[in-house]
Every structure is written in C-alpha cells, then in structure tokens.
C-alpha positions in Angstrom: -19.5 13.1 -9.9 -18.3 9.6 -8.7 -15.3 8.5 -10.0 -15.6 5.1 -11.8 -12.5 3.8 -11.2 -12.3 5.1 -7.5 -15.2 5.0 -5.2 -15.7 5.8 -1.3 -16.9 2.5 0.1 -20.6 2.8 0.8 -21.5 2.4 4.6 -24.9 1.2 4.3 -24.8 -2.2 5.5 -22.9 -2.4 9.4 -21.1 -5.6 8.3 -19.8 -4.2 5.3 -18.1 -1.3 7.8 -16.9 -3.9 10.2 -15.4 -6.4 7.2 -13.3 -3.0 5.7 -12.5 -2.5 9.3 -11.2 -5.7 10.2 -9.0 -5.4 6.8 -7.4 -2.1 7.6 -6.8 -3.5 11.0 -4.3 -6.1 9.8 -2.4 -3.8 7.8 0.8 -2.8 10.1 0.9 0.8 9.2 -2.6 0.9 11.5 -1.9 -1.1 13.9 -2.6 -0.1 17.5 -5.2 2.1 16.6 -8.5 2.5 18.6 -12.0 1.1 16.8 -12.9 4.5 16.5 -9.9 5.8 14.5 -10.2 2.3 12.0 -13.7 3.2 11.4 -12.7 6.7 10.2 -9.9 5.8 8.4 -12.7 3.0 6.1 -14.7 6.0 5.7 -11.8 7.6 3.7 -10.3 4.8 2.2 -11.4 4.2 -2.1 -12.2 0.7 -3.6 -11.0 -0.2 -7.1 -10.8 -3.4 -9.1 -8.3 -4.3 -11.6 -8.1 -6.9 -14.6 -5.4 -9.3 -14.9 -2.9 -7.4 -16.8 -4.0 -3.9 -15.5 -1.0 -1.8 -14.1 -1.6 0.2 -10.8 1.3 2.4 -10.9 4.6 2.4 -13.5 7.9 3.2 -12.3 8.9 6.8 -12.2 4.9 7.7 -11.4 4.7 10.3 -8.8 3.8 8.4 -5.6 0.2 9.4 -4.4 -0.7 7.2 -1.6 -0.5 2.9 -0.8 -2.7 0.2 -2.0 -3.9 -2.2 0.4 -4.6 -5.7 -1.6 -8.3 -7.5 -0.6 -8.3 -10.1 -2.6 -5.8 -11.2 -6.0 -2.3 -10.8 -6.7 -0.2 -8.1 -7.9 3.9 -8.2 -9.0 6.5 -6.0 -8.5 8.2 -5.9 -11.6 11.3 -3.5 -12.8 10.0 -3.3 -17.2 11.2 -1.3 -19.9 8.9 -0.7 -23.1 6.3 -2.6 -21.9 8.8 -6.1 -21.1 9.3 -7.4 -17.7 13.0 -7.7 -16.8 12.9 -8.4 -13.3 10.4 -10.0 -10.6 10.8 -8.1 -7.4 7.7 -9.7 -5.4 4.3 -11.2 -6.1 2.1 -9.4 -2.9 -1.3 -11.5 -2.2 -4.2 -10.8 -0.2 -3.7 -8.4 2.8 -0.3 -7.1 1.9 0.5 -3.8 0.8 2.5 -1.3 -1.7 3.2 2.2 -1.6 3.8 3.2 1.4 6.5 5.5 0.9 4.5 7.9 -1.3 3.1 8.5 1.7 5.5 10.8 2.8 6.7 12.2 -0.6 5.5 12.3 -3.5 8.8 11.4 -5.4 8.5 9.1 -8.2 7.7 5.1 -7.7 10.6 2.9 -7.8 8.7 -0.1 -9.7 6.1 -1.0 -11.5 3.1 -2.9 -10.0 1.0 -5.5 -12.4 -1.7 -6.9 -11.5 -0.8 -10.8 -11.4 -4.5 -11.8 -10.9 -7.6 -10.2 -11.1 -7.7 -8.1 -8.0 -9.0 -5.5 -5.3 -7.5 -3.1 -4.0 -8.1 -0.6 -0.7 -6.6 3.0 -1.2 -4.9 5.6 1.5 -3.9 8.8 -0.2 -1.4 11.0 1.3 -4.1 14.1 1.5 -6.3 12.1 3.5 -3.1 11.4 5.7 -1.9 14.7 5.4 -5.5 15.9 6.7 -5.9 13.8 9.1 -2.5 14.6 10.6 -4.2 18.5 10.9 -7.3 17.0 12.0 -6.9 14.0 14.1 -3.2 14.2 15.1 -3.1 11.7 17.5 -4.2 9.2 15.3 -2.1 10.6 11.9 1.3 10.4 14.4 0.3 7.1 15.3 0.2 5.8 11.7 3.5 7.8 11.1 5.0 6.0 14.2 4.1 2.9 12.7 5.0 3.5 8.7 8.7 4.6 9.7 8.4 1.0 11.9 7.9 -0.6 8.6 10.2 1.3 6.8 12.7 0.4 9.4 12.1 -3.4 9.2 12.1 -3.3 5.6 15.3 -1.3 5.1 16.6 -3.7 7.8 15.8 -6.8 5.8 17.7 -5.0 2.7 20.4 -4.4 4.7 21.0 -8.0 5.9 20.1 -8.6 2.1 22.9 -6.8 0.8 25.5 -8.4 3.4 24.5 -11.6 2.4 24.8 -10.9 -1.1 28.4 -9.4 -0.8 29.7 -12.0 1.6 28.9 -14.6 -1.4 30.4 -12.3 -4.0 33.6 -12.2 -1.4 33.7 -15.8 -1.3 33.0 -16.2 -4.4 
C-alpha cells in the first residue's frame, strides 16, 4: 500500500528522471557522484508536499533522514507550545535540512515550518545505510561529502561564536 504522504517518484517519463536528477545533483552531500549513482539515488528518494503551516519535523523528533526543498520555503524555528520564539533560517528552493539524522538518529535540534507551500525530496538514513552495504563506493562518497558539510557548517558556527564574544568583550 502507497503511502499518501510519501511516494517513490514514478519513472515513467525520462525527463521527469533527468529533472529529479539534475536536483539531487546540486545538493552538496552528492556532489561528485557519477550519473549512474544520481539516477539510483532518484529511484530511492520520496516526494511529499506540505501546506503553508504544515510542520516537517518538531524539535526533540528522532532524526530519520534530510529533506531536500524543490520548490517553497521552509523556517527554522526554536517554539514552545505551539509559539515561535526564535527564527534560525528561512531555507528556499534547493537547500536542505537534516542532514545529521543521517548518521544518528538522535533527536532534532529544531523545528522546521513550512514558510510557504512547498516540496520536498526525501533521503532516509536506511536507504543510506543500505546503500553503504550495497553500493559502498558511492555510500562513502556521500559520507565524504556530508562530514564536508558538517565541517563547513560547524566552521561557520565557530567564526559565529568568536564574533559574537569579541562584541560581548568589547561591549
């Protein structure tokens, strides 16, 4: 039975393979993977829509896989009760969230909203974890490149967090 809020994209139509394809492809967590690899990887990846409104995962939700956004916008948000206390990031088309719960499953660290009306692309940590067993020239090669994000972004916090205390310091 299909679920209705997840669904396998349907690879009838050739451009509607290469158009996934061309989406996964810009996401830096697959980059420098072969056409052959991308076109496996759109075979496994699930399609959803969400509503203005609609959350895609709360805070403190185990961590299941990333969400790669096609089209809309989603927010970061840290709420409480339903309220929105703090903004984090508003992600647009071709970003993406989640990555970590691809190597753990430990609880998200904020809530995403969807901002507006939106699609979504998702990459599950089974599938990674099977493709790792499977295909693990092409699961170490997205490993390679998730800790590369990871390492940018914890970078970026770090120069974050100097700025922030050199103006406390100063301040």
């Amino acid at each position: 039975m299909e679920n209705p809020f997840w669904k396998c994209f349907n690879f009838d139509k050739k451009s509607k393979e290469n158009e996934l394809v061309s989406i996964i492809k810009e996401v830096p967590i697959f980059e420098n993977l072969p056409n052959k690899a991308l076109n496996e990887i759109a075979k496994i990846v699930y399609h959803r829509e969400y509503k203005e409104g609609e959350i895609i995962f709360h805070k403190g939700d185990p961590g299941l896989g990333m969400y790669i956004i096609t089209s809309g916008q989603v927010d970061i948000v840290e709420d409480k009760d339903g309220k929105i206390l703090r903004k984090y990031a508003t992600l647009k088309a071709h970003s993406f969230l989640g990555e970590m719960a691809l190597l753990d499953e430990k609880p998200r660290s904020a809530t995403a909203i969807v901002k507006e009306e939106c699609e979504a692309l998702g990459f599950f940590r089974p599938d990674l974890m099977d493709m790792l067993q499977k295909k693990p020239k092409t699961g170490n090669i997205i490993l390679y490149n998730l800790a590369r994000v990871i390492g940018e972004r914890l970078r970026q916090t770090n120069s974050e967090l100097i700025r922030l205390q050199t103006r406390l310091d100063n301040g």
